[in-house]
BATIGU-841935 format. One record per residue (C-alpha): x, y, z; residue in one letter. Coordinates in steps of 0.05 Angstrom, whole numbers, plus 32768, in hexadecimal, padded with zeros to 4 digits. Example, Ala and Ser with C-alpha at 12.3 -4.5 7.8 and 13.67 -1.06 7.14 Angstrom:
<recs>
X = 80F6 | Y = 7FA6 | Z = 809C | rest = A .
X = 8111 | Y = 7FEB | Z = 808F | rest = S .
</recs>
This chain:
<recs>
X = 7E4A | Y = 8020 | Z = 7EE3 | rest = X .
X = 7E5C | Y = 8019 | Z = 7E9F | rest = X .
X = 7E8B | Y = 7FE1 | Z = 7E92 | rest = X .
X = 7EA8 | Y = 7FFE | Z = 7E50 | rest = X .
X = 7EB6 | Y = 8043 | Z = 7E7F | rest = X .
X = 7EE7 | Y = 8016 | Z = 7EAC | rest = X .
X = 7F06 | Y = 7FF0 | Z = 7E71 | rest = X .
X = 7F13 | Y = 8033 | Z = 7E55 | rest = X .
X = 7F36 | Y = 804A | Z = 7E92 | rest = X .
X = 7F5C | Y = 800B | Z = 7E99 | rest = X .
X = 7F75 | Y = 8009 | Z = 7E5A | rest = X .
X = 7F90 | Y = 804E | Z = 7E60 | rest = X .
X = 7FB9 | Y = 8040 | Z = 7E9E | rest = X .
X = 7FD3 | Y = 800A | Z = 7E80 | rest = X .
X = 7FEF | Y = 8032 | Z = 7E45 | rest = X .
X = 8004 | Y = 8068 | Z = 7E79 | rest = X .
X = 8029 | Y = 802E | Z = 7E99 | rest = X .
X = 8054 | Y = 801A | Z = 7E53 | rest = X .
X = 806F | Y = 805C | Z = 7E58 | rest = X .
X = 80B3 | Y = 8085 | Z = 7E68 | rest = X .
X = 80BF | Y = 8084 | Z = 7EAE | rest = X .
X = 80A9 | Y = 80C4 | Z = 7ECA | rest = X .
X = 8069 | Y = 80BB | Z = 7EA7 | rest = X .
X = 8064 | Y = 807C | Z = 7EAA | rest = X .
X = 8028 | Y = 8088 | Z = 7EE9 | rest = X .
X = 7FF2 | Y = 80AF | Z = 7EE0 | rest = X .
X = 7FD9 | Y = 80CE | Z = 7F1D | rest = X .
X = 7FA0 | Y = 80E3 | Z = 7F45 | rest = X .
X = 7FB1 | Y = 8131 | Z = 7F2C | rest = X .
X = 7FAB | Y = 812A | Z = 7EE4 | rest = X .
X = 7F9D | Y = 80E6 | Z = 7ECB | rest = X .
X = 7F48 | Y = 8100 | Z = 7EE5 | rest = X .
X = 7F54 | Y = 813C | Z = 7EAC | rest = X .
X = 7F78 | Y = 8113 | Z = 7E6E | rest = X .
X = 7F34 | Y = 80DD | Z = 7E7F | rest = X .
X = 7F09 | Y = 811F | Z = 7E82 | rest = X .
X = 7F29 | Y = 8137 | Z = 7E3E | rest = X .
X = 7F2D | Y = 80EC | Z = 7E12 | rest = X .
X = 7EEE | Y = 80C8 | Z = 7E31 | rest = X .
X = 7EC1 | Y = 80F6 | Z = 7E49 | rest = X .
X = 7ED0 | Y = 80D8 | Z = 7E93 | rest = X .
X = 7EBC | Y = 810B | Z = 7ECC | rest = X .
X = 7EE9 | Y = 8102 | Z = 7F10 | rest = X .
X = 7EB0 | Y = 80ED | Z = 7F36 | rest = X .
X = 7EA8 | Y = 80B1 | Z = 7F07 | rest = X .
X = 7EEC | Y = 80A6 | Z = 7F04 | rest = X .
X = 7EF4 | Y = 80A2 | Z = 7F4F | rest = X .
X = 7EBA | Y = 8066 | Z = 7F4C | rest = X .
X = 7EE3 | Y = 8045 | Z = 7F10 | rest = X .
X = 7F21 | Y = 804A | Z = 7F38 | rest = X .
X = 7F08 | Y = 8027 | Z = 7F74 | rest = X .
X = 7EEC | Y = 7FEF | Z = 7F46 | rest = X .
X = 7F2C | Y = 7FE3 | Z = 7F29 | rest = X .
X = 7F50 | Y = 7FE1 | Z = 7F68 | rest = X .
X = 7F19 | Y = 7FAD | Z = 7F8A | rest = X .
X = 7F1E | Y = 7F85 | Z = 7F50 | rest = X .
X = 7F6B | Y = 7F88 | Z = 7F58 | rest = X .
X = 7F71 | Y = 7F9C | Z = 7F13 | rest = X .
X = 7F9D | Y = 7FDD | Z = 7F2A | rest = X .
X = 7FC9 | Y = 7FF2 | Z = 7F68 | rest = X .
X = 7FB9 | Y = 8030 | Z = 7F7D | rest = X .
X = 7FEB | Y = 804B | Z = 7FAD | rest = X .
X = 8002 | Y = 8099 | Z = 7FC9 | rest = X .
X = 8034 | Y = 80BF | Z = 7F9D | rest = X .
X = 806E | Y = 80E0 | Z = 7FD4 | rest = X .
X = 806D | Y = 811E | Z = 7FB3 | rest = X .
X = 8073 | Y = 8145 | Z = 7FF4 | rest = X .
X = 809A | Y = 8147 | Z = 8037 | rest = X .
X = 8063 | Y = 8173 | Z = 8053 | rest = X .
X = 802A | Y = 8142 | Z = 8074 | rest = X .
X = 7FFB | Y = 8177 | Z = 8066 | rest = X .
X = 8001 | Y = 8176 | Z = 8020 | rest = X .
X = 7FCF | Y = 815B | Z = 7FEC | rest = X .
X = 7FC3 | Y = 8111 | Z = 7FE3 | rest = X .
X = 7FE6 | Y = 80F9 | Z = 7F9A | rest = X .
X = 7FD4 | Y = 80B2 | Z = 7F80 | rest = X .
X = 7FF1 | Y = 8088 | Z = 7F54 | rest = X .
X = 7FD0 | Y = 804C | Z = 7F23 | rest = X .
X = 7FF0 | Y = 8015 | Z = 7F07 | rest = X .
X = 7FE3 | Y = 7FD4 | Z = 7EEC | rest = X .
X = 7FE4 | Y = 7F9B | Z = 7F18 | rest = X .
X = 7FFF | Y = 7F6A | Z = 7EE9 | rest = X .
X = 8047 | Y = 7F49 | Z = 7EF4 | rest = X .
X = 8064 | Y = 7F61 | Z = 7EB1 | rest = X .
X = 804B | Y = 7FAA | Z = 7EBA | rest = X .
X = 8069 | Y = 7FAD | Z = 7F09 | rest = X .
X = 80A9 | Y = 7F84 | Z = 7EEF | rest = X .
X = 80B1 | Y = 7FB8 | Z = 7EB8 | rest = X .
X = 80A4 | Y = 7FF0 | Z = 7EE6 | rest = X .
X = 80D8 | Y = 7FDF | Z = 7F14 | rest = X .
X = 810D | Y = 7FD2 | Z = 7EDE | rest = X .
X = 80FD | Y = 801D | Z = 7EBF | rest = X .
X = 80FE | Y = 803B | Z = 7F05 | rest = X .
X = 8137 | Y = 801F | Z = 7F19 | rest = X .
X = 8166 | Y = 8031 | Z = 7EDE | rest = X .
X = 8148 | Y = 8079 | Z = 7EE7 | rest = X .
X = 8155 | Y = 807D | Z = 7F30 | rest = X .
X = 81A4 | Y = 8056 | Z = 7F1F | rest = X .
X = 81AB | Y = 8098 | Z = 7EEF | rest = X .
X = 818E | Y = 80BF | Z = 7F18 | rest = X .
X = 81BD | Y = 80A9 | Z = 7F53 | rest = X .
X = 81FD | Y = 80A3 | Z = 7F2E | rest = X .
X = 81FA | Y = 80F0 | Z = 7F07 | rest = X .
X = 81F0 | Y = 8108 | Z = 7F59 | rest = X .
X = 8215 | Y = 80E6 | Z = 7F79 | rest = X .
X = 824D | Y = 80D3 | Z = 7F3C | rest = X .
X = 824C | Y = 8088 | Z = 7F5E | rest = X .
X = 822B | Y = 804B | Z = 7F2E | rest = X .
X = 8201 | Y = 8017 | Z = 7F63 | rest = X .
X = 81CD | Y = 7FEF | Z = 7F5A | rest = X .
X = 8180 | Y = 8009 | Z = 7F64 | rest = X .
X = 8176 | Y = 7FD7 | Z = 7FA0 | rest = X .
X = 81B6 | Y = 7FF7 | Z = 7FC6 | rest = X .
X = 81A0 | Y = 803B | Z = 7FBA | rest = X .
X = 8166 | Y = 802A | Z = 7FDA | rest = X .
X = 818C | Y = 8010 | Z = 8019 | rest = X .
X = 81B3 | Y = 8050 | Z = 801D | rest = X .
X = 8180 | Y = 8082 | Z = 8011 | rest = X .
X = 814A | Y = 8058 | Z = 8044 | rest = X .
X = 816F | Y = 807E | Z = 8081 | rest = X .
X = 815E | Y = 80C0 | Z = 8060 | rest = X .
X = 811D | Y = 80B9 | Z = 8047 | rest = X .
X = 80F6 | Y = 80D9 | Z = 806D | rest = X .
X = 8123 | Y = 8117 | Z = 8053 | rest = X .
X = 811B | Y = 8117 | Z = 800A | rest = X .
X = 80D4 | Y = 8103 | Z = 800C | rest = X .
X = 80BA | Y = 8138 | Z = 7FDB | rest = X .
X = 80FE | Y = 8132 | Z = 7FAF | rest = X .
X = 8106 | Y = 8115 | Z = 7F6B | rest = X .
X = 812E | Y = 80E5 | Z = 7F8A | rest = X .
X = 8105 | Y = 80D5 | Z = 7FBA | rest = X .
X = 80C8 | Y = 80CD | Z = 7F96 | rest = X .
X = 80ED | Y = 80A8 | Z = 7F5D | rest = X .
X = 8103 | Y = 8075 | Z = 7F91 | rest = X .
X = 80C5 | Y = 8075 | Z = 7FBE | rest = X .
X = 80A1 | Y = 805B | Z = 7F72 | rest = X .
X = 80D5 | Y = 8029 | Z = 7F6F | rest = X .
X = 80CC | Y = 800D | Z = 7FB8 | rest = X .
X = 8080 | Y = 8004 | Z = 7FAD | rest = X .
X = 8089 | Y = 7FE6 | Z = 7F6D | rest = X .
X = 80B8 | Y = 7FAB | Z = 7F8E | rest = X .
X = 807F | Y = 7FA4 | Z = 7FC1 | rest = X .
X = 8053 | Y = 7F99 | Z = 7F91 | rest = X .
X = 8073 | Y = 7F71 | Z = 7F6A | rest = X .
X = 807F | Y = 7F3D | Z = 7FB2 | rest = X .
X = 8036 | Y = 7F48 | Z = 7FB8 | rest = X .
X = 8022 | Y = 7F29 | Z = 7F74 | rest = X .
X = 8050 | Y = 7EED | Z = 7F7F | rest = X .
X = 8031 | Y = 7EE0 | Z = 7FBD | rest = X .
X = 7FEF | Y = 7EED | Z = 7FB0 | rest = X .
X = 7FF1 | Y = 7EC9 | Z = 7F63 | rest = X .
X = 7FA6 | Y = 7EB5 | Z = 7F69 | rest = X .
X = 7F86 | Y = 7EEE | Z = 7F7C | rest = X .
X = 7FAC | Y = 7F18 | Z = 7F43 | rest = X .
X = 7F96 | Y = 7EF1 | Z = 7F0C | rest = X .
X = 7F7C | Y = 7F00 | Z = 7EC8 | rest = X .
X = 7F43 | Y = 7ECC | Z = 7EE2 | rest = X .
X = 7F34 | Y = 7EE3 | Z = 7F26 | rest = X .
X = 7F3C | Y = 7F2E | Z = 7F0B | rest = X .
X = 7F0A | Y = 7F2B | Z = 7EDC | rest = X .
X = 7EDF | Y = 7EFD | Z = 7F02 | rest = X .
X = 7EE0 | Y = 7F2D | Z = 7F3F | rest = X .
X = 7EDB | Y = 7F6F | Z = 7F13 | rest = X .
X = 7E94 | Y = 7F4E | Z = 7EF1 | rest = X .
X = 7E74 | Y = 7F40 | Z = 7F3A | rest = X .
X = 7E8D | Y = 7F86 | Z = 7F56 | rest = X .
X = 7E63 | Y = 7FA8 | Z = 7F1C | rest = X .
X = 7E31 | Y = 7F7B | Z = 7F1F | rest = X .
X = 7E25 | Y = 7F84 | Z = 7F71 | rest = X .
X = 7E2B | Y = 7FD8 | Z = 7F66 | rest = X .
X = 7DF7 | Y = 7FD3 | Z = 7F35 | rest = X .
X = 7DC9 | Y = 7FA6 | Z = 7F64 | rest = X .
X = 7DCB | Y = 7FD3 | Z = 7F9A | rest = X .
X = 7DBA | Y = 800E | Z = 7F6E | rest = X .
X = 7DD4 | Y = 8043 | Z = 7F9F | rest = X .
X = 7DDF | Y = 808A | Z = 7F94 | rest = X .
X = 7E25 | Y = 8098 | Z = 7F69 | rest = X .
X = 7E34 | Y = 80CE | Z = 7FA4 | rest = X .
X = 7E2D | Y = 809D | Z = 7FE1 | rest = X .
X = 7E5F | Y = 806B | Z = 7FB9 | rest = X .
X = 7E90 | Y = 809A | Z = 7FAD | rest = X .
X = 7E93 | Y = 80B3 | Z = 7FF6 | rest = X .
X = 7E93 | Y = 8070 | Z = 8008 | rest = X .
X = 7ED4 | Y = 805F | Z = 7FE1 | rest = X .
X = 7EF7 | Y = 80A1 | Z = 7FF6 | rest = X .
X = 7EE9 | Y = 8090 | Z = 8042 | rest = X .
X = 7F04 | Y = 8046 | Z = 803F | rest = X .
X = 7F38 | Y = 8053 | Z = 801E | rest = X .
X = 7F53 | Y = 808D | Z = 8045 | rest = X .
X = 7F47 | Y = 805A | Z = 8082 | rest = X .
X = 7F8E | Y = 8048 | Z = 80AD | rest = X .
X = 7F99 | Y = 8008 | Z = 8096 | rest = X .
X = 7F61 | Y = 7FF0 | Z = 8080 | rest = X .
X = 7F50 | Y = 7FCE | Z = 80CB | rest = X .
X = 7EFD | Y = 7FBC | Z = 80E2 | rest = X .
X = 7EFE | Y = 7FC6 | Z = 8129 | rest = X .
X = 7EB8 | Y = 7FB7 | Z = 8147 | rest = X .
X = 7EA4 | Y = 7FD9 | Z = 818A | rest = X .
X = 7EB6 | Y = 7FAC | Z = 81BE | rest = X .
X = 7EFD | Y = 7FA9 | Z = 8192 | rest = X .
X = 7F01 | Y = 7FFF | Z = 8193 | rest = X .
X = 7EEF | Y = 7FFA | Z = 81E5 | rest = X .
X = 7F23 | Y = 7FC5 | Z = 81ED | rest = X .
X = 7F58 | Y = 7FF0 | Z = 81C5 | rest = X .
X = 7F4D | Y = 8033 | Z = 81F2 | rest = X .
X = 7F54 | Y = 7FFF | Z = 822E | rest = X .
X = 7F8F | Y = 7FDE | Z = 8214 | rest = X .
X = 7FB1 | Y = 8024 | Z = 820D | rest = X .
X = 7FAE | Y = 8031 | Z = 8253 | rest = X .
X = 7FDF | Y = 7FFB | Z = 8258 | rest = X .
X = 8005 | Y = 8013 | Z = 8224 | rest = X .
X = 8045 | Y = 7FE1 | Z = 8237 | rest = X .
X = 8074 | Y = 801A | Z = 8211 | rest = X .
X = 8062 | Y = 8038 | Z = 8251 | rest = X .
X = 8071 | Y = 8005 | Z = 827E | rest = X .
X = 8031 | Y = 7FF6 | Z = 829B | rest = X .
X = 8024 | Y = 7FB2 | Z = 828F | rest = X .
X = 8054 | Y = 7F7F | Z = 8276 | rest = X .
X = 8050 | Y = 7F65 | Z = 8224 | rest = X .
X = 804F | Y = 7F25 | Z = 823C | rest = X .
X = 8016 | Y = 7F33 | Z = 826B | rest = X .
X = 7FE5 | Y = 7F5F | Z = 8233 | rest = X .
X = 7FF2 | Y = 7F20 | Z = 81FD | rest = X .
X = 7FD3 | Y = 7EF9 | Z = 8231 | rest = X .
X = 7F9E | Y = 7F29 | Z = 823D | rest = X .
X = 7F88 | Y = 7F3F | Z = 81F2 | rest = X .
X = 7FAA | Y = 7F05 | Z = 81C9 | rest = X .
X = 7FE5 | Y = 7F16 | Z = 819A | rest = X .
X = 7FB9 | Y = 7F25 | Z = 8160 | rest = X .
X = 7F92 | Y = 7F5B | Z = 8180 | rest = X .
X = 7FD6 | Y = 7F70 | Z = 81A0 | rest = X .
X = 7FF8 | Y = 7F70 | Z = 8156 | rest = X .
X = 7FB4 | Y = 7F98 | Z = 8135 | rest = X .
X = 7FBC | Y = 7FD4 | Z = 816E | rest = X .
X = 7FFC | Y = 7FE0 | Z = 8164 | rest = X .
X = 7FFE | Y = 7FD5 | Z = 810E | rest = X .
X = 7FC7 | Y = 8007 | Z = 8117 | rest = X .
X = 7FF1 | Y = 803A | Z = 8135 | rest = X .
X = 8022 | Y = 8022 | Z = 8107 | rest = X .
X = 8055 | Y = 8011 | Z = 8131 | rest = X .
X = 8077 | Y = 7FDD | Z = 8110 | rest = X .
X = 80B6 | Y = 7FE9 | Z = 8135 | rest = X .
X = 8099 | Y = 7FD4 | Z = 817B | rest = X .
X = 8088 | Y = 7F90 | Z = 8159 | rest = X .
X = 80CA | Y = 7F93 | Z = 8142 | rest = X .
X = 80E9 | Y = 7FA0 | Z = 818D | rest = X .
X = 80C0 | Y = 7F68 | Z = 81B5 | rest = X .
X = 80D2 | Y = 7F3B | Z = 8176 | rest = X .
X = 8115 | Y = 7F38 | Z = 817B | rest = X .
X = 810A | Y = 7F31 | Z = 81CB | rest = X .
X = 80EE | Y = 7EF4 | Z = 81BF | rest = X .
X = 80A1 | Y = 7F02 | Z = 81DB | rest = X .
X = 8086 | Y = 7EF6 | Z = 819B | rest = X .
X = 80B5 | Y = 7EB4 | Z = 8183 | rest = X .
X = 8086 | Y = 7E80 | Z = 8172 | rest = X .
X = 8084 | Y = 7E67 | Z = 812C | rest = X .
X = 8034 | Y = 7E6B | Z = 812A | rest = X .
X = 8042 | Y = 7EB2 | Z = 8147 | rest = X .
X = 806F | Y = 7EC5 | Z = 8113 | rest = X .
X = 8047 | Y = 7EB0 | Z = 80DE | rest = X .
X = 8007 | Y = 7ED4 | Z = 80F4 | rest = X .
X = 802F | Y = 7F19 | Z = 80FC | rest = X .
X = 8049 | Y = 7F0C | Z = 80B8 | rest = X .
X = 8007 | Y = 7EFE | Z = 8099 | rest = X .
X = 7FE7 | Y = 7F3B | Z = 80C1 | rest = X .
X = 801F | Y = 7F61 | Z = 809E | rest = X .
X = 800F | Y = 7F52 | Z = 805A | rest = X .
X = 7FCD | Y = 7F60 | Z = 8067 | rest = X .
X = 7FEC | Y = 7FAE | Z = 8078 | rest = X .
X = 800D | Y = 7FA8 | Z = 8042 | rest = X .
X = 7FD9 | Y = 7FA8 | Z = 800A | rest = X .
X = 7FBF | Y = 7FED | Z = 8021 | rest = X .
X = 8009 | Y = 8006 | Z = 800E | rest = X .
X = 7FE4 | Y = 8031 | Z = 7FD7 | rest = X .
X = 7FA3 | Y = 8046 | Z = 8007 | rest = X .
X = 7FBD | Y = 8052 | Z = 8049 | rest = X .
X = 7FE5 | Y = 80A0 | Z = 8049 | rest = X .
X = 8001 | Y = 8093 | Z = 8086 | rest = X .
X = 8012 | Y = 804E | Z = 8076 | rest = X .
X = 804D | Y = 806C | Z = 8050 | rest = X .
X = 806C | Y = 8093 | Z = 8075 | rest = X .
X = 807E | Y = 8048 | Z = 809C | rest = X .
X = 8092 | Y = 8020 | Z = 806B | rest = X .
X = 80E2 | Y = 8020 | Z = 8086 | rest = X .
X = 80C6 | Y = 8005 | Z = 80C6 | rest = X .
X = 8094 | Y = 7FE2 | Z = 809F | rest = X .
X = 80D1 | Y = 7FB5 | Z = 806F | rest = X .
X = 8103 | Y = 7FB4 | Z = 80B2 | rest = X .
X = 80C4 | Y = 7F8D | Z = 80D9 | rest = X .
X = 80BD | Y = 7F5B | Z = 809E | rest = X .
X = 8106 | Y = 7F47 | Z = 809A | rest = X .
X = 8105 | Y = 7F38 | Z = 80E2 | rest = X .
X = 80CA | Y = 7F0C | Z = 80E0 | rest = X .
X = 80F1 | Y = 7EE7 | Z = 80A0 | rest = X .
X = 8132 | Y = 7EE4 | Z = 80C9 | rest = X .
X = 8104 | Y = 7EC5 | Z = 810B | rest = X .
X = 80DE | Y = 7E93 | Z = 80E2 | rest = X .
X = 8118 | Y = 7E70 | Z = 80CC | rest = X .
X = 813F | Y = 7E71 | Z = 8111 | rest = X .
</recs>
């Protein structure tokens, strides 16, 4: 791979980024023909560059709601993940969804309450310019927590650092362009990005025959059985956040070390925000889990 082909890209998402807000993304739909058109850039190699950039966390790369329909193509989005571009991002998407909000609904709020009123509906104006203008403005916040978090692994120094040896190692292995681009497309259209080996797949298909939603065997009884953090991976899997939630709050899961691993599993979910397709469709669930765990830690 040529590294002047990804700088290209890069630097062209990055100028996408500085723009107004509804094109201020470029997407998966035609961002592959204005590459095609300026650089020369063929989708195939675009889809290579694109998972570079991503590994190297240069980019976020996360799924446009465009549509309610499940069925419907897959949109992605691209965006620089740098604190000033996501702080930016958030600022323009939030005035456009206040403006948006207030010549609907003739009522001035802030973006952040919108965002509380309209999370009860969402699942109804997926698809909706509203919808998709606030679903944009809900990643960007996550990202932006993500980057705070995260400082040293979103670098300019670990970026570059990490971008150099992912180049470097494609090159060494020297396999066929077509094999590395069905690679990327089938890990990162896995659900949740989770390595299961086999004893961990027959002890899944086990554990489900005591589902305790069913009220075979006891919570209490399975943690003992599997451990909580096989217990936690089955079910943020399935994402069922909300079950977590439940035996939270009942106090089966209350120790501080227990907390903090469920929390630190989550953020782990979290970072395939932009991957995982399904993965979106929970992030109400997904936000209402988190708070808990904050509101239990502290307790």
């Amino acid at each position: 791979m040529d590294r002047k082909l990804v700088d290209e890209v890069f630097k062209a998402i990055v100028r996408i980024n500085l723009g107004e807000a509804k094109d201020a993304i470029p997407d998966s739909v035609l961002f592959p023909h204005l590459m095609l058109s300026q650089h020369g850039i063929e989708k195939a190699t675009l889809v290579e560059i694109i998972s570079i950039l991503n590994e190297a966390h240069k980019i976020f790369v996360f799924e446009i709601q465009h549509s309610a329909n499940p069925k419907a193509e897959r949109i992605e989005g691209y965006i620089d993940a740098d604190i000033t571009t996501i702080h930016r991002l958030i600022l323009t998407y939030g005035e456009t969804l206040a403006n948006y909000y207030e010549d609907r609904y003739h009522k001035k709020i802030s973006p952040q309450t919108i965002i509380k009123e309209l999370m009860a509906s969402m699942g109804l104006i997926l698809g909706s310019e509203i919808g998709t203008i606030a679903n944009k403005f809900i990643m960007f916040n996550e990202y932006e927590k993500l980057l705070q978090k995260q400082y040293d692994e979103y670098s300019e120094e670990w970026k570059e650092r990490k971008l150099t040896e992912i180049i470097e190692q494609r090159k060494a292995r020297n396999l066929p362009f077509e094999n590395e681009v069905l690679n990327y497309i089938e890990t990162t259209d896995s659900a949740a990005e989770f390595e299961y080996e086999q004893t961990q797949t027959e002890n899944i298909q086990e554990y489900e025959e005591y589902d305790p939603k069913k009220g075979n065997i006891p919570v209490e009884k399975l943690l003992n059985i599997y451990g909580i953090e096989f217990f936690i991976k089955v079910y943020f899997k399935k994402y069922d956040f909300a079950f977590i939630e439940k035996i939270i709050k009942a106090k089966i899961i209350n120790k501080k070390d227990e907390l903090k691993l469920v929390k630190k599993m989550l953020e782990a979910i979290k970072i395939n925000i932009g991957f995982d397709k399904n993965l979106s469709n929970h992030i109400i669930e997904l936000h209402r889990l988190e708070r808990v765990i904050d509101q239990y830690l502290v307790m």
